[in-house]
Backbone as ProteinMPNN parsed JSONL, in Angstrom:
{"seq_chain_A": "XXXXXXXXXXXXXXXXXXXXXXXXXXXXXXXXXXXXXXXXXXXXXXXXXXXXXXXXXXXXXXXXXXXXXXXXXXXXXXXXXXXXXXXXXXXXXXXXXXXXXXXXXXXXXXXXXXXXXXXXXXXXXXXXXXXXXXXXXXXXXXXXXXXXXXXXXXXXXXXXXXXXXXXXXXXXXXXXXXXXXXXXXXXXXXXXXXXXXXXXXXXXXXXXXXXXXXXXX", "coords_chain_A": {"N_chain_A": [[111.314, 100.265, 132.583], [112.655, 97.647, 130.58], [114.926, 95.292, 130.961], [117.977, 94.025, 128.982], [119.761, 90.966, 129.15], [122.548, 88.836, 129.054], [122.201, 84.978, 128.579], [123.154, 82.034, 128.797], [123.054, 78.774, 127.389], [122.785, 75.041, 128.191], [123.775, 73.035, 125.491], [124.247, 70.551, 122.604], [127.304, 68.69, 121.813], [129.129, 70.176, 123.455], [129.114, 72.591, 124.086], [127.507, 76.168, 124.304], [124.305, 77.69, 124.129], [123.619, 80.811, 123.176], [121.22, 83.488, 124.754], [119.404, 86.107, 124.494], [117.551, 87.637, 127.449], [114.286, 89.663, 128.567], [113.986, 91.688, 130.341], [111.283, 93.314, 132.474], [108.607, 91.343, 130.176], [108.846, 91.51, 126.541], [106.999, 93.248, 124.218], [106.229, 92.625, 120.872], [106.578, 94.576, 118.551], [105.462, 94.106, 115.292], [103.949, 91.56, 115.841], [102.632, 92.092, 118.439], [102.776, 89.641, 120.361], [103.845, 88.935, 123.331], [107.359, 88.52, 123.981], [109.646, 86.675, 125.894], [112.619, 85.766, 125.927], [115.13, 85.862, 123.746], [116.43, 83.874, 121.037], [120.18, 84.024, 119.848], [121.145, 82.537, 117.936], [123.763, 81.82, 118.556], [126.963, 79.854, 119.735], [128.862, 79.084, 122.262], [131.835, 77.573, 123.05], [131.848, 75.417, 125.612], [134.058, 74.057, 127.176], [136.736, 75.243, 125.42], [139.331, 73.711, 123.228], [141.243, 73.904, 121.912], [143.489, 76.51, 120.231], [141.744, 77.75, 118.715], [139.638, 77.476, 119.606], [138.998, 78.776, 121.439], [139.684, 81.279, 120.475], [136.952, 81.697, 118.535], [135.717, 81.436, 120.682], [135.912, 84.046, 122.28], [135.372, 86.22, 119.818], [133.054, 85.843, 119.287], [131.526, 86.337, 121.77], [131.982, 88.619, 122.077], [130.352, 89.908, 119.869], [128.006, 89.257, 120.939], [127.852, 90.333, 123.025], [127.884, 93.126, 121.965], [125.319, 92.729, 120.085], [123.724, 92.762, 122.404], [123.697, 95.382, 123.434], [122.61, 96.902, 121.649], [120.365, 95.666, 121.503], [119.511, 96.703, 123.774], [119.046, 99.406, 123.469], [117.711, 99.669, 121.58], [115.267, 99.442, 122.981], [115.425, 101.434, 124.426], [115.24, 104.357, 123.135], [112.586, 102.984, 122.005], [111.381, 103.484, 123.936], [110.426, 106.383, 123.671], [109.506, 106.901, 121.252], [111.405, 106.2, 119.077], [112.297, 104.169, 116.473], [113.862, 100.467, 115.869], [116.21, 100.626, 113.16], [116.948, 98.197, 112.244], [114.076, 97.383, 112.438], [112.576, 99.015, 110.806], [113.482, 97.852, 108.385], [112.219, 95.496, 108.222], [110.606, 92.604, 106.964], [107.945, 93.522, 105.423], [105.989, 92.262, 103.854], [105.783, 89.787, 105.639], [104.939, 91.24, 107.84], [102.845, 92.142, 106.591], [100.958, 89.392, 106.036], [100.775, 89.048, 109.069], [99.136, 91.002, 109.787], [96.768, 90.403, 108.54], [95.838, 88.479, 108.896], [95.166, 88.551, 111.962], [92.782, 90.458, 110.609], [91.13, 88.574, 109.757], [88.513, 87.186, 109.623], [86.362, 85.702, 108.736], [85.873, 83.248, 106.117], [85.054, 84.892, 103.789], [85.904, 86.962, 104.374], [88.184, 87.034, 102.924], [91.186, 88.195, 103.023], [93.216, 86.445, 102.867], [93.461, 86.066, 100.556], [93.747, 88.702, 99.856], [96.049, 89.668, 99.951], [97.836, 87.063, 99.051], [97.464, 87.902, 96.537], [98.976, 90.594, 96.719], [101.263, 89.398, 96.841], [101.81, 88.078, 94.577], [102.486, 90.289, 93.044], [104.441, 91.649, 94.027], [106.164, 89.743, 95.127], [108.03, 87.828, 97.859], [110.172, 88.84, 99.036], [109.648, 91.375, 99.526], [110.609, 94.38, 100.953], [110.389, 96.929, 103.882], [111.383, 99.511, 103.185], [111.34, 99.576, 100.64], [108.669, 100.252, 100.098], [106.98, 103.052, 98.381], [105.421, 105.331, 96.681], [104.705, 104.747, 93.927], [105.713, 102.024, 93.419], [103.25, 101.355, 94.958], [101.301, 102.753, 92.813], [101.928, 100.901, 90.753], [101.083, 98.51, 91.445], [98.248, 98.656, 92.024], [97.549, 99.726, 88.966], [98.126, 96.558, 88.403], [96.543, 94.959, 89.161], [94.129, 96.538, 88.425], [94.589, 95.142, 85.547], [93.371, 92.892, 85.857], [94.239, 90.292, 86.964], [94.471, 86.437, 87.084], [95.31, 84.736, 89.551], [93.662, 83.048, 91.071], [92.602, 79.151, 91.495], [90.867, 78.36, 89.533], [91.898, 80.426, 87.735], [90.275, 82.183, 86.605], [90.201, 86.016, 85.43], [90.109, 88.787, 88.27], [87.157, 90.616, 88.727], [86.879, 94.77, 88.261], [85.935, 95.289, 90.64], [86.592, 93.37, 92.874], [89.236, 93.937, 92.38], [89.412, 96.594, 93.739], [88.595, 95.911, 96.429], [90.602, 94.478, 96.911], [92.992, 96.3, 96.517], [92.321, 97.836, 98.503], [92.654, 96.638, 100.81], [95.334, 96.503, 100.821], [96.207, 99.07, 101.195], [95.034, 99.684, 103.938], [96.867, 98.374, 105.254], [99.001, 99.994, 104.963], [98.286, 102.262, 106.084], [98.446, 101.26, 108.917], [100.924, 100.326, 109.213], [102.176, 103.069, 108.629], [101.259, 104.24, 111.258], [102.558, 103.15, 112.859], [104.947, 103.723, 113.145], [106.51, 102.86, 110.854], [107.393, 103.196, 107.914], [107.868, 106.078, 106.52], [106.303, 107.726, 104.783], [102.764, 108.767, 104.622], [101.341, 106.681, 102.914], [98.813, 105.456, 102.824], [97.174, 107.833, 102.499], [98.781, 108.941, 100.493], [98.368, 107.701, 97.855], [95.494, 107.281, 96.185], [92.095, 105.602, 96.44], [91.224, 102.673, 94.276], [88.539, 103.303, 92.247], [85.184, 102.128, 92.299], [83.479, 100.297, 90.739], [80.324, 101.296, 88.989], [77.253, 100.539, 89.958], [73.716, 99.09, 89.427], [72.669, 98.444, 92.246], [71.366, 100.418, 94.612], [71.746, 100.058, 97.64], [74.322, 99.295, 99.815], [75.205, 95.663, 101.053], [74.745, 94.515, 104.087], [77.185, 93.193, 104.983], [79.048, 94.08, 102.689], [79.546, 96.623, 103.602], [80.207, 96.544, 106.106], [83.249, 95.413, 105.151], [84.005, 97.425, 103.857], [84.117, 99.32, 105.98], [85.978, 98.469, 107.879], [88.563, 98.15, 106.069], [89.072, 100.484, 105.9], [88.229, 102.171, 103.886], [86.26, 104.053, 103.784], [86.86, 106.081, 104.418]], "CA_chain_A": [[111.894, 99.917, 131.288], [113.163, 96.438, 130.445], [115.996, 95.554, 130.99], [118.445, 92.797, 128.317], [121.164, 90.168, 129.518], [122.746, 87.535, 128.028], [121.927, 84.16, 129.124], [123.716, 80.588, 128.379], [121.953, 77.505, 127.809], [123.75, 74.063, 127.676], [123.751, 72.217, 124.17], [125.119, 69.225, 122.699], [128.591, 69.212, 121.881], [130.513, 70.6, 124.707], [128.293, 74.082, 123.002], [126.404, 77.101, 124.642], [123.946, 78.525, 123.193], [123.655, 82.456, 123.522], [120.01, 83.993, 124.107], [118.824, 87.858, 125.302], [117.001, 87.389, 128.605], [114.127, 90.478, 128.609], [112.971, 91.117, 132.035], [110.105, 92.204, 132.116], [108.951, 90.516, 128.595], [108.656, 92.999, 125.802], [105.655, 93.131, 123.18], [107.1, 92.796, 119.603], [105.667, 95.655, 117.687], [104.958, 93.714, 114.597], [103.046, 90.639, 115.83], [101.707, 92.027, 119.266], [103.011, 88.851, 121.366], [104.742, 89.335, 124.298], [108.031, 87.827, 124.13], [110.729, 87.034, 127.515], [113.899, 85.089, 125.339], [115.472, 85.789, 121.911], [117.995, 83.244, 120.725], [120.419, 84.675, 119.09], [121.778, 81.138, 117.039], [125.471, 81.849, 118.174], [127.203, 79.464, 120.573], [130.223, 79.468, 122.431], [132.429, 75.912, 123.53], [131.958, 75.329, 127.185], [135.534, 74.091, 127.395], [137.763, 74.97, 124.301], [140.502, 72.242, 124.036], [142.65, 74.587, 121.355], [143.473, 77.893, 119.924], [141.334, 78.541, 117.334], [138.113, 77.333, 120.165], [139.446, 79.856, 122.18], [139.503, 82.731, 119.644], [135.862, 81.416, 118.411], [134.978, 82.29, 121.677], [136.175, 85.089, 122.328], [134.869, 86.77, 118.802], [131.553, 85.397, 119.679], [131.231, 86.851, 123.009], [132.032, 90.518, 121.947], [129.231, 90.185, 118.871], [127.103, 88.794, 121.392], [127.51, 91.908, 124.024], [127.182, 93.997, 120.824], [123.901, 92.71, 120.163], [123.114, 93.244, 123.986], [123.964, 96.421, 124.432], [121.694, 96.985, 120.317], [118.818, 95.4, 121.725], [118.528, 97.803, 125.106], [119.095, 100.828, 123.162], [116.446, 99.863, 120.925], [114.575, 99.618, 124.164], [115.078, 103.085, 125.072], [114.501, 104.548, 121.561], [111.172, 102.852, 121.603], [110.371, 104.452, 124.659], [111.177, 107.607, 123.192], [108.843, 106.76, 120.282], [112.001, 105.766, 117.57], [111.774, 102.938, 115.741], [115.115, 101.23, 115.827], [116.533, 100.001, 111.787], [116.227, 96.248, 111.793], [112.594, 97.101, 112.334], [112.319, 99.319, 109.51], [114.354, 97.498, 107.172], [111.956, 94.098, 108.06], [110.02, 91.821, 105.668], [106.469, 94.265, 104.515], [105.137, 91.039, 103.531], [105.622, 89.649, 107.219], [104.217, 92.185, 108.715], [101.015, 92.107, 105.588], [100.798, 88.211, 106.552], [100.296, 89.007, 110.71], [97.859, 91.527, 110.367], [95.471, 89.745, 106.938], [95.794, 86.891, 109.97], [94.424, 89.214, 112.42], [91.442, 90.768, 110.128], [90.828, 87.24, 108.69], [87.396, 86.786, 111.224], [85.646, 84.286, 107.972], [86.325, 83.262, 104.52], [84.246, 86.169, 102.823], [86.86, 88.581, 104.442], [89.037, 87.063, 101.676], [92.234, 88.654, 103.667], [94.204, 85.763, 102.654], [93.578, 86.038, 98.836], [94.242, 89.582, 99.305], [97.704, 89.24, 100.181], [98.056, 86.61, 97.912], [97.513, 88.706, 95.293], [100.191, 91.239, 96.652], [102.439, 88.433, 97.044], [101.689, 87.375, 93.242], [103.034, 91.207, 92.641], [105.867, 92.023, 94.441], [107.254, 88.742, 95.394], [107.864, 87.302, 99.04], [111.216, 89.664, 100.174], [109.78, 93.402, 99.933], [110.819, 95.158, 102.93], [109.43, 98.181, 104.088], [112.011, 101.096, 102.429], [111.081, 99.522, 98.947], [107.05, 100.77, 99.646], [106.938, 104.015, 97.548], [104.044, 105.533, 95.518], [105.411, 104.251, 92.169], [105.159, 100.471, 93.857], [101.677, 101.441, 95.201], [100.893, 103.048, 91.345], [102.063, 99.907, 89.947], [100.176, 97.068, 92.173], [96.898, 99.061, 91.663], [97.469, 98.975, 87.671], [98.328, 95.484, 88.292], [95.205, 94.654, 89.71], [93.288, 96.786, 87.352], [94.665, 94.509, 84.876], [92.864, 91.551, 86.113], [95.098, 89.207, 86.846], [93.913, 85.681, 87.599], [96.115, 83.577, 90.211], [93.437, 81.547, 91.516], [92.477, 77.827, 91.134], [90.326, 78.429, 88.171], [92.82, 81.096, 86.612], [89.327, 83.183, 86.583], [90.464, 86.942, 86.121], [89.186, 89.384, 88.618], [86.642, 91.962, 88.098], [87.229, 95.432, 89.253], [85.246, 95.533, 92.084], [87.291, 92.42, 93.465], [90.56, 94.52, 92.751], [88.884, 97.822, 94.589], [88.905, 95.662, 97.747], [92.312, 93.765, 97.579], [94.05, 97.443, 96.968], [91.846, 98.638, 100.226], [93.092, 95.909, 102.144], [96.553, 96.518, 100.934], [96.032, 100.624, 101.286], [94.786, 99.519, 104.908], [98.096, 97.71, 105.887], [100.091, 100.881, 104.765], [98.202, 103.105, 107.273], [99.259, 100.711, 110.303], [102.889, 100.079, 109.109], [102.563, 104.192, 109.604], [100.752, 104.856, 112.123], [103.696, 102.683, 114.06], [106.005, 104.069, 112.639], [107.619, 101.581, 109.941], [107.497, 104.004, 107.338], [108.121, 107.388, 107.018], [105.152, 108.634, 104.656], [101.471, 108.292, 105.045], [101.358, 106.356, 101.732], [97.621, 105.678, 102.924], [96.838, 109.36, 101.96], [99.301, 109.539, 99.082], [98.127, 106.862, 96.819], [94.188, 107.366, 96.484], [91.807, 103.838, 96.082], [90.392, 102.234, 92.863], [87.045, 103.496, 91.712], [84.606, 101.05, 91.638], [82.595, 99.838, 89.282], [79.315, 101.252, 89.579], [76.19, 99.163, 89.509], [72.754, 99.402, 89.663], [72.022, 98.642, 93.547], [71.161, 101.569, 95.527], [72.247, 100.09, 98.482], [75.477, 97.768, 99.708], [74.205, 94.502, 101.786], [75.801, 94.413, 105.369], [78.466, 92.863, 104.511], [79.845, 95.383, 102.316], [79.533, 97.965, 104.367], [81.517, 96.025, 107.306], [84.234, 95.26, 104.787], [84.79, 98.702, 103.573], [84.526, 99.983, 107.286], [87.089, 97.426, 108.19], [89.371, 98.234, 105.601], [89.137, 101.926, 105.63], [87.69, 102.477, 102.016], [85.075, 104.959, 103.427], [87.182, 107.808, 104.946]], "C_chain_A": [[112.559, 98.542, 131.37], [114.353, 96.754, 130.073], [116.775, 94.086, 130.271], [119.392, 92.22, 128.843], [120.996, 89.045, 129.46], [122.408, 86.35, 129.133], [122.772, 82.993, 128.334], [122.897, 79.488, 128.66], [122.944, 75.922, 127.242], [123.094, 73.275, 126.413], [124.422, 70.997, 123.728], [125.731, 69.796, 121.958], [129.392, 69.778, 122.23], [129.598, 72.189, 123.882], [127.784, 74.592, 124.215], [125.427, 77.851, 124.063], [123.783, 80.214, 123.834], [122.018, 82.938, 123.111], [120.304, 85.133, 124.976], [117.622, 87.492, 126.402], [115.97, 89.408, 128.894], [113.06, 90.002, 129.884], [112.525, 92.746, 132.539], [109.697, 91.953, 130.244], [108.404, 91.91, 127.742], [107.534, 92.172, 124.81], [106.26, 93.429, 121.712], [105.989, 93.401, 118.973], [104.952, 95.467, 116.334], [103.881, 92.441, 114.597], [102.276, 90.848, 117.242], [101.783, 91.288, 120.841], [103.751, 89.288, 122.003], [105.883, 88.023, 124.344], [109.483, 87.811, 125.397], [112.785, 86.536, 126.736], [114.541, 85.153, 123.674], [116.852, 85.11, 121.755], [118.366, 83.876, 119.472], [121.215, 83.802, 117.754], [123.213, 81.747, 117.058], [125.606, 81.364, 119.658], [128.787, 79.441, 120.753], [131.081, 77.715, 122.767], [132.587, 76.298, 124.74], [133.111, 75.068, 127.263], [136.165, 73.968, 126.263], [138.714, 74.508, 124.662], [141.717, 73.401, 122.824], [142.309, 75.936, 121.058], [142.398, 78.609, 119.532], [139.308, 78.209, 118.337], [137.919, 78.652, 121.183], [139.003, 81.085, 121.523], [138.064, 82.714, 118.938], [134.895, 81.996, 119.856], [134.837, 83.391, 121.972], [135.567, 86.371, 121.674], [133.563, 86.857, 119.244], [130.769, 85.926, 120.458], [131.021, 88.751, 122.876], [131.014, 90.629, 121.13], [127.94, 90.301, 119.634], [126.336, 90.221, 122.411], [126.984, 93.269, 123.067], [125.989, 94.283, 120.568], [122.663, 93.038, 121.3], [122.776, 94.022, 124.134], [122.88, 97.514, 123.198], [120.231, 97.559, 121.077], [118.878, 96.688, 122.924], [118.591, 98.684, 124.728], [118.131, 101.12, 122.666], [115.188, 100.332, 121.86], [114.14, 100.481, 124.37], [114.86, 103.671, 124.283], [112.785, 104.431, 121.69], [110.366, 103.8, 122.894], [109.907, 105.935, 123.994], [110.484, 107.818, 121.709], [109.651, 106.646, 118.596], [112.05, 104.343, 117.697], [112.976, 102.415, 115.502], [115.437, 100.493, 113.907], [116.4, 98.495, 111.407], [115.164, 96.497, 111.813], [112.02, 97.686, 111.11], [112.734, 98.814, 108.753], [113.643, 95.971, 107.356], [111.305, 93.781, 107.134], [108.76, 92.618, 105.846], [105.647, 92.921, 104.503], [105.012, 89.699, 104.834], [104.523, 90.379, 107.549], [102.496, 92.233, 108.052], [100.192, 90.881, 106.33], [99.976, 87.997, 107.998], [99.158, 89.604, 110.681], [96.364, 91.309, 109.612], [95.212, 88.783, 108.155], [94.612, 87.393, 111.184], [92.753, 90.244, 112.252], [90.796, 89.728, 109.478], [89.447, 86.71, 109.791], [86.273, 85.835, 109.975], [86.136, 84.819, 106.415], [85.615, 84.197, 103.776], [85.536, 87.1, 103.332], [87.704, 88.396, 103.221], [90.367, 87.93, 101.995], [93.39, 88.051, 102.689], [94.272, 86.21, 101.371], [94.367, 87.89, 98.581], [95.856, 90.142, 99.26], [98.476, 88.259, 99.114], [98.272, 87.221, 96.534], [99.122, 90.103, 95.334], [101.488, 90.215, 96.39], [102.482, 88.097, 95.762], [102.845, 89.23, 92.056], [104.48, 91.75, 92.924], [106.431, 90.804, 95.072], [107.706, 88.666, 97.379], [108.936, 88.029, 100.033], [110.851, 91.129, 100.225], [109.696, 93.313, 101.668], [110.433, 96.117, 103.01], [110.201, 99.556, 103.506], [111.995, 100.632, 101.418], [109.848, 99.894, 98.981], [107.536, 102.464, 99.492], [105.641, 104.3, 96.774], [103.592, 104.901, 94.742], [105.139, 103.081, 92.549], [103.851, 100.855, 94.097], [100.699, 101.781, 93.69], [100.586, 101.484, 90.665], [100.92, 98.835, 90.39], [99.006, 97.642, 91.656], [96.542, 98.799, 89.986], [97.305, 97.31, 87.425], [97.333, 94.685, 88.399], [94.137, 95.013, 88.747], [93.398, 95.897, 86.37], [94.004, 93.118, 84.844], [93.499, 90.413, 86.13], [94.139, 88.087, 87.548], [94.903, 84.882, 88.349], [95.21, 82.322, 90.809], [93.435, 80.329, 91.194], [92.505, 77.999, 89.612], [91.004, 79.552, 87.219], [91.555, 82.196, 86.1], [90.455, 85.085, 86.383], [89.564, 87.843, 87.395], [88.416, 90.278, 88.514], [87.338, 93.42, 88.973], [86.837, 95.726, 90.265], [86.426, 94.635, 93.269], [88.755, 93.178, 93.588], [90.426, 95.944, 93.829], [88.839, 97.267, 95.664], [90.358, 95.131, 98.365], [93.088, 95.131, 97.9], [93.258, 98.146, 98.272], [92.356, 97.87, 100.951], [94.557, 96.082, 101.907], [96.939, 97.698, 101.747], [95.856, 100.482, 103.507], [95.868, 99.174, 105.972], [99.152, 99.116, 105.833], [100.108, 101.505, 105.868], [98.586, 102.309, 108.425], [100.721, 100.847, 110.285], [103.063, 101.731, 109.495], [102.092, 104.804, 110.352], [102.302, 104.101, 113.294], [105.066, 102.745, 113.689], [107.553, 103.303, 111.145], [107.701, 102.148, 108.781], [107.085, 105.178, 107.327], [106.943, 108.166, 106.182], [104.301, 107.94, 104.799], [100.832, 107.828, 103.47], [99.41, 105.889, 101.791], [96.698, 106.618, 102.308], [97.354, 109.958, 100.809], [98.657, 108.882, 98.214], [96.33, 106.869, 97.186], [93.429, 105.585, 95.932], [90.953, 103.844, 94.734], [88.939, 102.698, 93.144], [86.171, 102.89, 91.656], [83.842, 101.55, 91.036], [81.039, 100.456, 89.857], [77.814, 100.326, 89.268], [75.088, 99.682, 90.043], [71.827, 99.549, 91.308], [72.134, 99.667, 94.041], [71.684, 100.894, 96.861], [73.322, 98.671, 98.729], [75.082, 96.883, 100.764], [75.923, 94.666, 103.051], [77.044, 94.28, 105.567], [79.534, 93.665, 104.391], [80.344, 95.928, 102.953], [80.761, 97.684, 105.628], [82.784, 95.922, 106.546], [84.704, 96.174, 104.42], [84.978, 99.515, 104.85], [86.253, 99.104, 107.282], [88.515, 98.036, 107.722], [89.764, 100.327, 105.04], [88.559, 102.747, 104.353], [86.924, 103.866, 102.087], [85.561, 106.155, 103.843], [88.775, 107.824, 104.149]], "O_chain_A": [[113.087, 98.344, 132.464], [114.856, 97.659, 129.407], [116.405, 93.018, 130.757], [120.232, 93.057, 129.176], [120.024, 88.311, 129.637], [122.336, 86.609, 130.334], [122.995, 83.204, 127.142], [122.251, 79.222, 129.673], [123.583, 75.803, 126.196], [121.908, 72.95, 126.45], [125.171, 70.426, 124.521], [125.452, 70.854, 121.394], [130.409, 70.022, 121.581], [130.052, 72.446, 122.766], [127.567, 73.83, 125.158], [125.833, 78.806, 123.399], [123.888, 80.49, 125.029], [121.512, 82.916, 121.989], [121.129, 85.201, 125.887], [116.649, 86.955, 125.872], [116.663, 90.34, 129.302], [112.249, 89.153, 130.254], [113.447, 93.423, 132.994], [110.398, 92.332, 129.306], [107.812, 92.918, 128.125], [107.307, 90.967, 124.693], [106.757, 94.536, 121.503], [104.838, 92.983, 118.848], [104.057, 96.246, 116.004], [103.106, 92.249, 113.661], [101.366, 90.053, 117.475], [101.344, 91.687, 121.919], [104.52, 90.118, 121.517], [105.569, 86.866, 124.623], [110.153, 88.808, 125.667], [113.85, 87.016, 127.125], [114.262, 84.439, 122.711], [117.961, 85.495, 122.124], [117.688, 84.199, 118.497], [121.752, 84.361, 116.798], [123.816, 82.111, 116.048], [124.981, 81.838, 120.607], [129.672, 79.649, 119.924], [130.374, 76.74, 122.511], [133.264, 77.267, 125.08], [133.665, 76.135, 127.528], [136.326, 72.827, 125.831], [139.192, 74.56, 125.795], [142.91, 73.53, 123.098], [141.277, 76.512, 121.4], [142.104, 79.761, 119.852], [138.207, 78.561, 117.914], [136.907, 79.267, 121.522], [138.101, 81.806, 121.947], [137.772, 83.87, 118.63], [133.865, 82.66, 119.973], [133.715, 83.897, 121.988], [135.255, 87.363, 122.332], [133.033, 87.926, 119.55], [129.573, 86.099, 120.224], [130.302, 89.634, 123.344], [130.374, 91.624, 121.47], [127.008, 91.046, 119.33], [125.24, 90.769, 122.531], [126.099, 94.094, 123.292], [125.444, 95.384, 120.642], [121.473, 93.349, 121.247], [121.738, 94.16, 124.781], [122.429, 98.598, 123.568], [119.542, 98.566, 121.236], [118.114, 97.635, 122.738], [118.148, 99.473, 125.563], [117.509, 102.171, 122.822], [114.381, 101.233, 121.634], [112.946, 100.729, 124.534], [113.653, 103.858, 124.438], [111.953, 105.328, 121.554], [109.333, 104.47, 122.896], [108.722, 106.265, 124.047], [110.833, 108.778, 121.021], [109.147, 106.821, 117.487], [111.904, 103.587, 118.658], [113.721, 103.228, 114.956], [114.526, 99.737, 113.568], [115.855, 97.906, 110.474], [114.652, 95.742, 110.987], [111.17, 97.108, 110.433], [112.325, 99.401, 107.752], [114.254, 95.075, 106.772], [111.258, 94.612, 106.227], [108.317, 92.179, 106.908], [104.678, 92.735, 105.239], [104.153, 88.818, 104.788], [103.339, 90.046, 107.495], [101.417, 92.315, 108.639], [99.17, 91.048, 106.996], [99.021, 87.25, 108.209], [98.179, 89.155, 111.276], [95.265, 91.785, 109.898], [94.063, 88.344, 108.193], [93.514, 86.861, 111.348], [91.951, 90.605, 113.114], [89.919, 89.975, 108.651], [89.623, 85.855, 110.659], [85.318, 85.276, 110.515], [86.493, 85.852, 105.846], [85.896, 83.929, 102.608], [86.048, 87.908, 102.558], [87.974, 89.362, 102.506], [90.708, 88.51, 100.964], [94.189, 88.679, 101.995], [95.3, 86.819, 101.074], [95.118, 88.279, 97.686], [96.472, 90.913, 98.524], [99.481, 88.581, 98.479], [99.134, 86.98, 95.69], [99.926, 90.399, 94.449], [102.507, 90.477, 95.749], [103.599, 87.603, 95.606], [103.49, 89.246, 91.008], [105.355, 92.151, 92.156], [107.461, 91.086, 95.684], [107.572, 89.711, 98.015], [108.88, 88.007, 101.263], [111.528, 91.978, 100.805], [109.248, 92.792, 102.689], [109.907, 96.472, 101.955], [109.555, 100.6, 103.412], [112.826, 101.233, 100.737], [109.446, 100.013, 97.824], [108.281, 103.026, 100.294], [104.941, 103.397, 96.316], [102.442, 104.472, 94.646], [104.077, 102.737, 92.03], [103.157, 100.582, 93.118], [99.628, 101.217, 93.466], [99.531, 101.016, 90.236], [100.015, 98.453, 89.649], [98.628, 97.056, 90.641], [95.662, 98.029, 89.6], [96.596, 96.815, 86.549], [97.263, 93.676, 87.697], [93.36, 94.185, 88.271], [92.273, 95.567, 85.996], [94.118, 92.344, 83.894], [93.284, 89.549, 85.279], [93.254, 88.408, 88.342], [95.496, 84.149, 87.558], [95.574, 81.163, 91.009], [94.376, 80.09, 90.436], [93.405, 77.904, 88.777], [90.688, 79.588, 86.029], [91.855, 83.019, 85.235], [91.357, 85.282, 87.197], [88.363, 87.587, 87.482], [89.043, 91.22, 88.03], [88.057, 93.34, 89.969], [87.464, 96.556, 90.923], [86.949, 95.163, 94.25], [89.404, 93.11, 94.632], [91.334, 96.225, 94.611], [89.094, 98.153, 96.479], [90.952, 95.211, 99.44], [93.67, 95.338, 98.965], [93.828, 99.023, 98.92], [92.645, 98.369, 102.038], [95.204, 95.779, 102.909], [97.708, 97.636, 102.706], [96.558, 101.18, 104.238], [95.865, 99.511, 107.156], [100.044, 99.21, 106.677], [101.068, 101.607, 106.631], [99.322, 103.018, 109.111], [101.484, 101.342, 111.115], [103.835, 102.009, 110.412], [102.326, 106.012, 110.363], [102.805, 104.647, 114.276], [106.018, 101.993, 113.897], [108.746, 103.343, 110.845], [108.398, 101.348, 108.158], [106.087, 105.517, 107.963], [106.523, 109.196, 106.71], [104.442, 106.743, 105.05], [99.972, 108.515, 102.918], [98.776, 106.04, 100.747], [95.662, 106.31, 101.719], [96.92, 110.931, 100.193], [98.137, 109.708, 97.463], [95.919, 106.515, 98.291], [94.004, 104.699, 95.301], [90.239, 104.736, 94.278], [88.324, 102.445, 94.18], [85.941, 102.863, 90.447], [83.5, 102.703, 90.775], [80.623, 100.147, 90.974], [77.605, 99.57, 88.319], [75.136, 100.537, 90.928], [70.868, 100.268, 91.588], [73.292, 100.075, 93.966], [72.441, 101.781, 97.255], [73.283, 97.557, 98.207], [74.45, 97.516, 101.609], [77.144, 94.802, 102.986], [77.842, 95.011, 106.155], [80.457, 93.979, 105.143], [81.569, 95.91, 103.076], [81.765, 98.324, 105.941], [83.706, 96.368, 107.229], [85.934, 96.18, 104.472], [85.888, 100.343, 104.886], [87.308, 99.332, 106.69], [89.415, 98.358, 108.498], [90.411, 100.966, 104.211], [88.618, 103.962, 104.16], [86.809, 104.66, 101.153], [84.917, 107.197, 103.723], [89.48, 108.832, 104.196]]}, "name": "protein", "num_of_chains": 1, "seq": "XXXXXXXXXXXXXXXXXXXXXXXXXXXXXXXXXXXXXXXXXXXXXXXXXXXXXXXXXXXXXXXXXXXXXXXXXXXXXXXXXXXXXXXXXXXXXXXXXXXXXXXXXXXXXXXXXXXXXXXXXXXXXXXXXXXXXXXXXXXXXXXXXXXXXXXXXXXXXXXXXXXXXXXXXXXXXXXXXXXXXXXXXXXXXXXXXXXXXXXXXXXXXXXXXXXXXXXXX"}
């Protein structure tokens, strides 16, 4: 198990800065990377000359062990398969961003746009205890509605909205399969209907993009 402790790094202005030292490096559960140093942007004065640098320090130092003693609990938690509250309570639309980044393998996936489009709905701070049904209800109407954000202000048809809400629907099931929310909003909220059309069969493509995005089970 990894283990956290504080570290000091010299700065300008007679300053320290204060980072978490994880040894060995931990794998951040939302982007995957393995990270060894987290600054925590709070520094202390290498030599306070008066009172009040003194008691700055001091304050500083106890928040700092605070956060220390946070992070390794989280640690052990995660072993332990809990999840600890800063992680649930992070940015949704982060977390949408990393993994549209990660299924984004050519411009036909259209990842980006489909995010875009969430982002055109709920706005750039949802966090993950505002996803609910009722939000999932709504975006899907929203979509049905054809909204146009692109260049050309085109709306979209519904076929085009039947894949953005699969790629959204797709992001839900990860956020709970790893625990970042507590229902399987994947399974609660069912996907748009498409449109049906005369081809008997869907061209390669398709077929990879609705695998991909879960559409078919």
């Amino acid at each position: 198990m990894a283990k956290v402790k504080m570290r000091l790094r010299t700065i300008v202005n007679n300053r320290k800065s204060i980072m978490l030292d994880y040894s060995p490096s931990l794998k951040n559960p939302s982007t995957g990377k393995l990270h060894r140093f987290e600054t925590l942007k709070l520094y202390i004065y290498d030599s306070p000359i008066d009172q009040w640098e003194r008691q700055h320090n001091k304050e500083t130092m106890v928040l700092a062990r605070s956060i220390c003693a946070q992070r390794q609990l989280d640690i052990q938690n995660r072993r332990f398969g809990f999840i600890s509250d800063a992680l649930k309570d992070s940015s949704f639309i982060d977390f949408f961003q990393i993994e549209a980044r990660k299924k984004q393998h050519s411009v036909s996936d259209n990842w980006g746009m489909g995010l875009r489009y969430f982002i055109s709905f709920a706005g750039h701070d949802l966090k993950f205890p505002e996803l609910n049904d009722y939000l999932c209800e709504d975006y899907k109407n929203y979509l049905l509605s054809g909204p146009g954000i692109s260049r050309t202000g085109r709306p979209i048809s519904k076929n085009t909205a039947v894949s953005y809400y699969a790629k959204f629907r797709h992001i839900l099931r990860i956020a709970y399969k790893r625990g970042l929310i507590p229902q399987d909003l994947h399974a609660i909220v069912k996907p748009i209907t498409p449109r049906e059309t005369h081809r008997e069969r869907l061209t390669l493509e398709e077929f990879q993009q609705l695998a991909e995005t879960g559409s078919m089970g």
